[in-house]
Residue frames as a rotation matrix with the C-alpha (Angstrom) as fourth column:
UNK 1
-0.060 0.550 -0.833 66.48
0.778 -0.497 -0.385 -29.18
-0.626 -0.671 -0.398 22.93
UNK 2
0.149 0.038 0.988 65.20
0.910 -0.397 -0.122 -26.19
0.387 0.917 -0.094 20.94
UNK 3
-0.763 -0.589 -0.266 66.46
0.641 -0.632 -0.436 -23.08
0.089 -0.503 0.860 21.29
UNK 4
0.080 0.599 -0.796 64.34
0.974 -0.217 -0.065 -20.36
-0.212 -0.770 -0.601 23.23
UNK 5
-0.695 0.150 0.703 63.61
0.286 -0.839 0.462 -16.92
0.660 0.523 0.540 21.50
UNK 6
-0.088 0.303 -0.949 62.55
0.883 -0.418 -0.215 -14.39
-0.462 -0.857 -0.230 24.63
UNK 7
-0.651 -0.358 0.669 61.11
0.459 -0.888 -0.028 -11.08
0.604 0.289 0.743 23.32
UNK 8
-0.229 0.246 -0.942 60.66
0.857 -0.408 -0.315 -8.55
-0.462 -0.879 -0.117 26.10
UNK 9
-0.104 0.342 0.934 58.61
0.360 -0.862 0.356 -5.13
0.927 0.373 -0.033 26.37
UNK 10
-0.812 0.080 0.579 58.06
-0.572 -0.313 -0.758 -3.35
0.121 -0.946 0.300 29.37
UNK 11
-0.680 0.556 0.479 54.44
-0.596 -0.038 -0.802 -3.94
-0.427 -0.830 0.358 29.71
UNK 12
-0.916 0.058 0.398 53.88
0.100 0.991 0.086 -7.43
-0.389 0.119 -0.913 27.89
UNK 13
-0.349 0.922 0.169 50.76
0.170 0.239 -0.956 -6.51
-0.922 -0.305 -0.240 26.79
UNK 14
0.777 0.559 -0.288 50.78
-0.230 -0.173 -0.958 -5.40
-0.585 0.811 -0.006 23.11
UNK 15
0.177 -0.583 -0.793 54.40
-0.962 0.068 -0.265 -5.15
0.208 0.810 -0.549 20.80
UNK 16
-0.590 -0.801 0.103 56.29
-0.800 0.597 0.058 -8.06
-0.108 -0.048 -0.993 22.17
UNK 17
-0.059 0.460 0.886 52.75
-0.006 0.887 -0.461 -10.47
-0.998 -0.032 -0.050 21.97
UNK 18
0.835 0.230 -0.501 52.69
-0.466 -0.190 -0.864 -9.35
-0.294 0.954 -0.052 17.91
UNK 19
0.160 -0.898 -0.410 56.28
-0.975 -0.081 -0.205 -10.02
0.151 0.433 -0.889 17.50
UNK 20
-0.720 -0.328 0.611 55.70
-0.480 0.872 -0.099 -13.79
-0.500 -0.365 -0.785 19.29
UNK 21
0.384 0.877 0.291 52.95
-0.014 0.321 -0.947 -14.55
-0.923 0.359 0.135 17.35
UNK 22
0.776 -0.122 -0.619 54.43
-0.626 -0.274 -0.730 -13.27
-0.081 0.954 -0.289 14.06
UNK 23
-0.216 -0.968 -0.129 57.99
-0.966 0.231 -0.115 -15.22
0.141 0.100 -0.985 14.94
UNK 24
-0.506 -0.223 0.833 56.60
-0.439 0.898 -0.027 -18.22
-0.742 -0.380 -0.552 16.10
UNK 25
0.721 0.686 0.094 54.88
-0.132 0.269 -0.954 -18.64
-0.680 0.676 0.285 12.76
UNK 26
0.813 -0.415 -0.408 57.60
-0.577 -0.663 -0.477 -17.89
-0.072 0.623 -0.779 11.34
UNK 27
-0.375 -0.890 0.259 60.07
-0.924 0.381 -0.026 -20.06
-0.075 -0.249 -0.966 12.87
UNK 28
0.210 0.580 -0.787 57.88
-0.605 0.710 0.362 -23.35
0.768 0.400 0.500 13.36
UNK 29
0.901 0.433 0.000 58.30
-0.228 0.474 0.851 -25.86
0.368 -0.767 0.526 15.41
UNK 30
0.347 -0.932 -0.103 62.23
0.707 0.332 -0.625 -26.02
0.617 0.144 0.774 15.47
UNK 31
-0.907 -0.234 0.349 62.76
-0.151 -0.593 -0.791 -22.68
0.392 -0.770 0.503 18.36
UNK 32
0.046 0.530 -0.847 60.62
0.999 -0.030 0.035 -22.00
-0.007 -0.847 -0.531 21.70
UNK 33
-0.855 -0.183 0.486 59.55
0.253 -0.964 0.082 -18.23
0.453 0.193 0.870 21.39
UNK 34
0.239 0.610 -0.755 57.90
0.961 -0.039 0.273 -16.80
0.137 -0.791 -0.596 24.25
UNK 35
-0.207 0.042 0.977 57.31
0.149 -0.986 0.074 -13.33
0.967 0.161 0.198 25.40
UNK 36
0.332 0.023 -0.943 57.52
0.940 0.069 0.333 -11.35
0.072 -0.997 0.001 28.83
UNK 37
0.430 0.202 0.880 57.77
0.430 -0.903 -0.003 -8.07
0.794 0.380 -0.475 30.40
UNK 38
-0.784 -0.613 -0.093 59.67
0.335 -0.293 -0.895 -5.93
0.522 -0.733 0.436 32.68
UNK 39
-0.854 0.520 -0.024 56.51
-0.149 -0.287 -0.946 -4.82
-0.499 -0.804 0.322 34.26
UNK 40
-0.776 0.572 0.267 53.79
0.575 0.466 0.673 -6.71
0.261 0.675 -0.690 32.71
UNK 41
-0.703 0.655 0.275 49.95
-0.692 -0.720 -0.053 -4.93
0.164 -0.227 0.960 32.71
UNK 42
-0.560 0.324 0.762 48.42
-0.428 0.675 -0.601 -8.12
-0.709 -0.663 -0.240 33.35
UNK 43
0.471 0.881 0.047 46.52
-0.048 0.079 -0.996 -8.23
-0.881 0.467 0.080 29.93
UNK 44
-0.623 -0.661 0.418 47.10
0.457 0.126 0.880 -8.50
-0.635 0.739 0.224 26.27
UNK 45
-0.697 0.376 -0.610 45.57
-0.475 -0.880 0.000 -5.76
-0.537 0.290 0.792 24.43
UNK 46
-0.032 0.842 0.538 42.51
0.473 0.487 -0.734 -6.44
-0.880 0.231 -0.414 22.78
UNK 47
0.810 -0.213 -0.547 43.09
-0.527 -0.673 -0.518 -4.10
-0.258 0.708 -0.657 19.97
UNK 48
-0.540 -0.837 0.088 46.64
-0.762 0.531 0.370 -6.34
-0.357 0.133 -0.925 19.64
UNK 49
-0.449 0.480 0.753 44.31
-0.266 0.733 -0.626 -9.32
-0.853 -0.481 -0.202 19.48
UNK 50
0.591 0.683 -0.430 42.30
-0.206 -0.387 -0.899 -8.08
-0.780 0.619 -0.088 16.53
UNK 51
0.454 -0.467 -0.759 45.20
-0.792 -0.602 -0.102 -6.78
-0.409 0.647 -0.643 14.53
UNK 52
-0.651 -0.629 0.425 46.85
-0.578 0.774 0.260 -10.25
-0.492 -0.076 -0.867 14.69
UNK 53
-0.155 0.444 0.883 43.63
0.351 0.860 -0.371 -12.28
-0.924 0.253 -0.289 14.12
UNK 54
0.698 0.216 -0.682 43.37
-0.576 -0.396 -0.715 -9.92
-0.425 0.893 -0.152 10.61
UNK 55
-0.087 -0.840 -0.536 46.74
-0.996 0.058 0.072 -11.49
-0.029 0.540 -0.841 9.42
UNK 56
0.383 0.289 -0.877 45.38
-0.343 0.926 0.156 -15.35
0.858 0.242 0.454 10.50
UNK 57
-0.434 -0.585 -0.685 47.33
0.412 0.547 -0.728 -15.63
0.801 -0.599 0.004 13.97
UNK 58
0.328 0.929 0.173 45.73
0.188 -0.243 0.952 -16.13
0.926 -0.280 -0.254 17.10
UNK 59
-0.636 -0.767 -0.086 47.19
0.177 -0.036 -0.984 -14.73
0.751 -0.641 0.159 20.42
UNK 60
0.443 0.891 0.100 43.66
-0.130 -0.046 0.990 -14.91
0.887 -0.452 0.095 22.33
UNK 61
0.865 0.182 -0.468 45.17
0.135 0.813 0.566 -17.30
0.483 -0.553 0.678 24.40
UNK 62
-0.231 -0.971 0.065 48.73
0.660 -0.206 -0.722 -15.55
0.714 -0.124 0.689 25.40
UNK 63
0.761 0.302 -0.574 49.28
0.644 -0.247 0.724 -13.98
0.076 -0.921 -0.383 29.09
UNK 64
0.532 -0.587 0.611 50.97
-0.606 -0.767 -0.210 -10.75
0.592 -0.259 -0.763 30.03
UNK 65
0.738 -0.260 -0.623 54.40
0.586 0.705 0.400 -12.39
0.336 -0.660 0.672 31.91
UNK 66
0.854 -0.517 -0.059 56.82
-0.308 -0.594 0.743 -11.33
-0.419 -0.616 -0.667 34.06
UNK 67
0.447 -0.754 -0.481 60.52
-0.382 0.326 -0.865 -11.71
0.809 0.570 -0.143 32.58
UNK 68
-0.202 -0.504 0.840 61.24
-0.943 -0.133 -0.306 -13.01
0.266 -0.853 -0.448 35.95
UNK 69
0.670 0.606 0.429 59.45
-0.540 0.794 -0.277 -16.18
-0.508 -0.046 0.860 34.95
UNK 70
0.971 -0.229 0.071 62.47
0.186 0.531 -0.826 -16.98
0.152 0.815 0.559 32.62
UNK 71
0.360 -0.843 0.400 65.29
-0.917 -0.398 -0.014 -16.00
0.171 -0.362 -0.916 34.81
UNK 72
-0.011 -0.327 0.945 66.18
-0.316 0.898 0.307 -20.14
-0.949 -0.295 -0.113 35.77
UNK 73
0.652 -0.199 0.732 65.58
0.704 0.518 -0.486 -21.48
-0.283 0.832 0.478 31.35
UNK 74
-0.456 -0.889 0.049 68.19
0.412 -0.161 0.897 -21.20
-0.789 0.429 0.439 29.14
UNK 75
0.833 0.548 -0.079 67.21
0.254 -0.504 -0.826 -18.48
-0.492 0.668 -0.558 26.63
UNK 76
0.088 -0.689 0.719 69.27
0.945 0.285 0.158 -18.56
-0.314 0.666 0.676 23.54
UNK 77
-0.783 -0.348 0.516 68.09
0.558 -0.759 0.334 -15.15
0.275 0.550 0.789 22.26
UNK 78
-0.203 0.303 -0.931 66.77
0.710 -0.609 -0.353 -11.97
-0.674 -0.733 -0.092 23.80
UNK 79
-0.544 -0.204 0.814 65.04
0.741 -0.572 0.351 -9.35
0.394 0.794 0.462 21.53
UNK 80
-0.687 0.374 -0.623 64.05
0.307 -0.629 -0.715 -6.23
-0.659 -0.682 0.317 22.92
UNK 81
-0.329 0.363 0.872 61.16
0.915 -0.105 0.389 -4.12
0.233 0.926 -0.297 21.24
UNK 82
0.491 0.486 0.723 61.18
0.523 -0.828 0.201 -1.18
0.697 0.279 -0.661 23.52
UNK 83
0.006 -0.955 0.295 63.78
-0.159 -0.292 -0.943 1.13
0.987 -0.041 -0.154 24.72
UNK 84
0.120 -0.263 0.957 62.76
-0.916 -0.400 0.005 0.45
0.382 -0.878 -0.289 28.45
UNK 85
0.956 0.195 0.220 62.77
-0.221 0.970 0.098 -3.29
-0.194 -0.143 0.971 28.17
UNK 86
0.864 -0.493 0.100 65.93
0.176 0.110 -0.978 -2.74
0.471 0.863 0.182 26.64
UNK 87
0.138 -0.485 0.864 67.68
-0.759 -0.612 -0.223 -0.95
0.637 -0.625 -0.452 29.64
UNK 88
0.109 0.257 0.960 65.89
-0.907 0.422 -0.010 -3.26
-0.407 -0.870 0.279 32.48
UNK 89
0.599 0.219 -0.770 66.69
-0.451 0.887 -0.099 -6.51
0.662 0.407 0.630 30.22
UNK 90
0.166 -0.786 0.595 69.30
-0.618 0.387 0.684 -9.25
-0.768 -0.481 -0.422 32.75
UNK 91
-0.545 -0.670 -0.504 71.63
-0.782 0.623 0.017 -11.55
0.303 0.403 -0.864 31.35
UNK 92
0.374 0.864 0.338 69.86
-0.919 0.394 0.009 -15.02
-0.125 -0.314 0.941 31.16
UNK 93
0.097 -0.765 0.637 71.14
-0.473 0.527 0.705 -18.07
-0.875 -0.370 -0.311 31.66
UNK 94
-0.257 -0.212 0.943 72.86
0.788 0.518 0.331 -19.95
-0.559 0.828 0.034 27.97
UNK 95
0.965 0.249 0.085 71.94
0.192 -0.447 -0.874 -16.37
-0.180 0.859 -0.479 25.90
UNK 96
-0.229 -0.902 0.365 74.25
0.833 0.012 0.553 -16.07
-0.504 0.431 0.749 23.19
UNK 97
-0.482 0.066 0.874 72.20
0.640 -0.655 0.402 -13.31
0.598 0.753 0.274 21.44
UNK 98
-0.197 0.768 -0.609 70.56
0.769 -0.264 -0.582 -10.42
-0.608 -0.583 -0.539 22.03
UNK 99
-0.674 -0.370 0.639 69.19
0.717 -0.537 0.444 -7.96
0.179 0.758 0.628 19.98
UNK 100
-0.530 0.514 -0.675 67.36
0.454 -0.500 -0.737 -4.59
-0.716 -0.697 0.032 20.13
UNK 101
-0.676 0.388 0.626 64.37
0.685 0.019 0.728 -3.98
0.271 0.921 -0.279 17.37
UNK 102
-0.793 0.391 -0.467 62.29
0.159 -0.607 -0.778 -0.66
-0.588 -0.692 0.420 18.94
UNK 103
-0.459 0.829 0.321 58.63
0.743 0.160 0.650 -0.27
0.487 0.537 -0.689 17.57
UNK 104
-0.665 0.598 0.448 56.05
-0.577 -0.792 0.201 2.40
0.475 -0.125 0.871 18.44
UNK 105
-0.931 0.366 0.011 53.60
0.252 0.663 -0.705 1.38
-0.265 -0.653 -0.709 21.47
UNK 106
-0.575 0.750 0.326 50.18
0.081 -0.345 0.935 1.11
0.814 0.565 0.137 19.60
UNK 107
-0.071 0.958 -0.279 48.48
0.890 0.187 0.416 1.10
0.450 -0.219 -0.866 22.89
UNK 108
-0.564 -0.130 -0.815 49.50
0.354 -0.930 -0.096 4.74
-0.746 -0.342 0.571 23.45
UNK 109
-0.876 -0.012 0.482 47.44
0.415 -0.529 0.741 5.29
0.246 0.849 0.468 20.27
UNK 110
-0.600 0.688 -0.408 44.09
-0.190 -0.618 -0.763 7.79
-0.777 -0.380 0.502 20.64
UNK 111
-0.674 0.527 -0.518 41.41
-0.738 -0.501 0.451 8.77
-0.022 0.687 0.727 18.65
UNK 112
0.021 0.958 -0.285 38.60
-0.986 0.067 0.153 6.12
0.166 0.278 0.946 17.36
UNK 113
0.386 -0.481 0.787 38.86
-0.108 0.824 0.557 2.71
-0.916 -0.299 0.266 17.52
UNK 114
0.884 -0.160 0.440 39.06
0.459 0.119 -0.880 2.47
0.089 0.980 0.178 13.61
UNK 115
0.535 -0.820 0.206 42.22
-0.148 -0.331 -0.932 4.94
0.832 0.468 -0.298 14.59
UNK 116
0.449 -0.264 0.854 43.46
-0.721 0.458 0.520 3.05
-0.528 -0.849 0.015 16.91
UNK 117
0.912 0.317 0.259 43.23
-0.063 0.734 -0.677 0.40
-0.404 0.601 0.689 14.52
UNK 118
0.977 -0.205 0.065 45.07
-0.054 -0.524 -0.850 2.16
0.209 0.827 -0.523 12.08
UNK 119
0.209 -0.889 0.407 48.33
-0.956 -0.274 -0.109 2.52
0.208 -0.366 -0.907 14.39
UNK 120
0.197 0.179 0.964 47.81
-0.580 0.814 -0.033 -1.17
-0.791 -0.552 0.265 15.64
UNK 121
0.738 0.132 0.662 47.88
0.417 0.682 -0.601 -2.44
-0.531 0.719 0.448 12.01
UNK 122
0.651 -0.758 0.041 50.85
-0.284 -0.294 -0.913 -0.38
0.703 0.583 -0.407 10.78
UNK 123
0.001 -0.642 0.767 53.10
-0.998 0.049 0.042 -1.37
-0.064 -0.766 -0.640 14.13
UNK 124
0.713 0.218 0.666 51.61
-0.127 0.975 -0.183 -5.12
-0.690 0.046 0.723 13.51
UNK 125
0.956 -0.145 -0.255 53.38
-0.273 -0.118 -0.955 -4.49
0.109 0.982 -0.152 9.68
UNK 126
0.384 -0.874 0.297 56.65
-0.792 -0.477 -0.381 -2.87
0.475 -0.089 -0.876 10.97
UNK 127
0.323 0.310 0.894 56.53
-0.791 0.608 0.074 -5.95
-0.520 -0.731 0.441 13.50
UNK 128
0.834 0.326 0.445 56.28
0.167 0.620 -0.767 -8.57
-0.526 0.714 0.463 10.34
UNK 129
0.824 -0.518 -0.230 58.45
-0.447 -0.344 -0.826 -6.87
0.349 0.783 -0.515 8.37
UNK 130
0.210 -0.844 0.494 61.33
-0.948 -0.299 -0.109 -7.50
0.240 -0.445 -0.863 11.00
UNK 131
-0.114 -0.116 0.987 60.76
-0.774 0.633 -0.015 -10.67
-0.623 -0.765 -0.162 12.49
UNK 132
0.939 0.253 0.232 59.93
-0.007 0.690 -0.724 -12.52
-0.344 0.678 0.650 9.34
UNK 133
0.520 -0.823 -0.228 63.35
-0.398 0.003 -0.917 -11.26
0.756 0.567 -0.326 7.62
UNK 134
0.203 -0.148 0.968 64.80
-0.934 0.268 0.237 -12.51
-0.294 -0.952 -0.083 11.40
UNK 135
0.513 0.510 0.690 63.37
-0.481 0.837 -0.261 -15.88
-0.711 -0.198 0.675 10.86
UNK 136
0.950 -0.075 0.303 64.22
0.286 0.597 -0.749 -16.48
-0.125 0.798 0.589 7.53
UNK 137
-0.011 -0.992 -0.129 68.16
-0.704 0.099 -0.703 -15.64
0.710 0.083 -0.699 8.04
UNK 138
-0.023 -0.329 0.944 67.69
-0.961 0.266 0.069 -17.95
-0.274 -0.906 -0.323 10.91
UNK 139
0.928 0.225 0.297 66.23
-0.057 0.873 -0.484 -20.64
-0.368 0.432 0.823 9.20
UNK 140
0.995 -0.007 -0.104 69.24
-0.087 0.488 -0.868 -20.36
0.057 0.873 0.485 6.96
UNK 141
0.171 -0.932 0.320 71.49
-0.742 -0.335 -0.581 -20.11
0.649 -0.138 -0.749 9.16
UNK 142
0.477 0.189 0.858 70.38
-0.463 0.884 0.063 -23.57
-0.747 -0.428 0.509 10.99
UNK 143
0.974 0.200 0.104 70.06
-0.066 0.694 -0.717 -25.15
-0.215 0.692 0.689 7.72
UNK 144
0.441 -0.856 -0.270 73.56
-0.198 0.200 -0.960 -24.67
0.876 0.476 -0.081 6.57
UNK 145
-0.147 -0.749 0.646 74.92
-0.961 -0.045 -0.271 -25.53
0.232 -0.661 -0.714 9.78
UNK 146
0.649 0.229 0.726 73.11
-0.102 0.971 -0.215 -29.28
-0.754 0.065 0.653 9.43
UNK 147
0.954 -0.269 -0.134 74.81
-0.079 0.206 -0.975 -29.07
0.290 0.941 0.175 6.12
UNK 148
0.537 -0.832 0.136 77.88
-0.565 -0.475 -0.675 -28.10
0.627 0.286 -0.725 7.23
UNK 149
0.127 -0.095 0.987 78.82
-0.851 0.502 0.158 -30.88
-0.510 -0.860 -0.017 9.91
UNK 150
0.916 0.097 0.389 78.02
0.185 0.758 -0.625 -33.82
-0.356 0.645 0.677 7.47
UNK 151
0.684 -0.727 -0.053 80.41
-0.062 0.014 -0.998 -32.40
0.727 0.686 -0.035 4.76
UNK 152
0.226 -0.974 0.024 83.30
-0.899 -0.218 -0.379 -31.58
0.374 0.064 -0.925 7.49
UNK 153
0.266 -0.332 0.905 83.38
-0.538 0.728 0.425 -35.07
-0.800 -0.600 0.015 9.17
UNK 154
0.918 -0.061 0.391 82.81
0.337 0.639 -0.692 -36.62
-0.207 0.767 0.607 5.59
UNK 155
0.798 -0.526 0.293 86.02
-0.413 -0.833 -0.369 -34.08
0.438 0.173 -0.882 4.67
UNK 156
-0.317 -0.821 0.476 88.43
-0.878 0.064 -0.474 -35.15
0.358 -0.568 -0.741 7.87
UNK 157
0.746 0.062 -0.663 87.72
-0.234 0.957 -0.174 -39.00
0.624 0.285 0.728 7.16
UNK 158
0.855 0.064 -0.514 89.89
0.485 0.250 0.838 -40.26
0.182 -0.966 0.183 10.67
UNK 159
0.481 -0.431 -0.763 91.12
0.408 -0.660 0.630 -37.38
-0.776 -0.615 -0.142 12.13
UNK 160
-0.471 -0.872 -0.138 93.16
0.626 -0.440 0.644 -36.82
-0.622 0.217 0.752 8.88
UNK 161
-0.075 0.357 -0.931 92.27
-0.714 -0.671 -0.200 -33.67
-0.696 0.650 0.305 6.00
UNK 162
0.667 0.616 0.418 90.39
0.167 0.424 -0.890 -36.01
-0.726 0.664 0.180 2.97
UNK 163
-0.513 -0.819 -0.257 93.50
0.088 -0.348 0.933 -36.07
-0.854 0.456 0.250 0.58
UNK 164
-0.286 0.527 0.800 91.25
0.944 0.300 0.139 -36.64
-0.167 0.795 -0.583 -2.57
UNK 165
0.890 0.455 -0.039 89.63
0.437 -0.874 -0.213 -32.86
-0.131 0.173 -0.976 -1.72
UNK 166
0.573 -0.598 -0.560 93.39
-0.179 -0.758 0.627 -31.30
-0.800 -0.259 -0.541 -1.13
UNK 167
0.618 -0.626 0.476 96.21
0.786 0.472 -0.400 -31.26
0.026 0.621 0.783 -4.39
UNK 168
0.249 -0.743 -0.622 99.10
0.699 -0.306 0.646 -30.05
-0.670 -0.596 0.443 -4.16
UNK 169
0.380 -0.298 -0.876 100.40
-0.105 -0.955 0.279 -26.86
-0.919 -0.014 -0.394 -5.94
């Protein structure tokens, strides 16, 4: 079963769909990363939408959820991305992690769309920046744990410590 990467915002509708889009590229096909909200707005920003399809990823097709949908799966890891999701987050059933990564809410941003934009595509960045470096300690922290199993059984050959690896003093 693959572990389950939950990142929560309050209102599901702009940081935490960037950050699932950006991670589940990121991660491939080896975690379940879904997104959800302590009080969802029912929508996923359109401005969010954009900012994503500029980078090549498409979240057209992603729904504003309650985090109340994911209160019965085991969710390995919880990442918050704003301080009130962070407060209102519950304990979920199998999380072993949980971390808290806070971002500016581009859909508080004003002014034109083009500056709108502007905030939307630097929060998209900040967004990227994090969750890619994320990913890629995770990856390598999977990988050496495949690695590391093999070698210790191959090591403690039945039940005893591989004398060939140990010499005495």
């Amino acid at each position: 079963m693959k572990p389950t990467i939950l990142i929560l915002c309050t209102g599901n509708s702009c940081r935490s769909h960037l950050a699932e889009g950006i991670l589940r590229r990121a991660l491939g096909d080896d975690f379940t990363v879904a997104s959800a909200g302590s009080k969802p707005a029912g929508y996923v920003h359109p401005l969010g939408i954009k900012a994503m399809a500029e980078i090549g990823i498409d979240i057209s097709g992603h729904r504003s959820k309650h985090l109340e949908e994911f209160l019965g799966q085991d969710i390995e890891t919880v990442i918050t991305v704003c301080g009130n999701a962070d407060q209102a987050c519950p304990m979920f059933p199998g999380q072993v992690n949980r971390h808290h990564w806070g971002f500016d809410d581009p859909a508080h941003a004003t002014g034109s769309e083009e500056e709108q934009m502007a905030v939307f595509r630097r929060v998209r960045d900040e967004i990227r920046d994090v969750f890619e470096s994320y990913a890629s300690g995770r990856k390598d922290q999977d990988a050496m744990a495949k690695t590391a199993h093999p070698m210790a059984a191959q090591a403690c050959s039945d039940g005893r410590q591989d004398q060939s690896k140990v010499r005495p003093a």
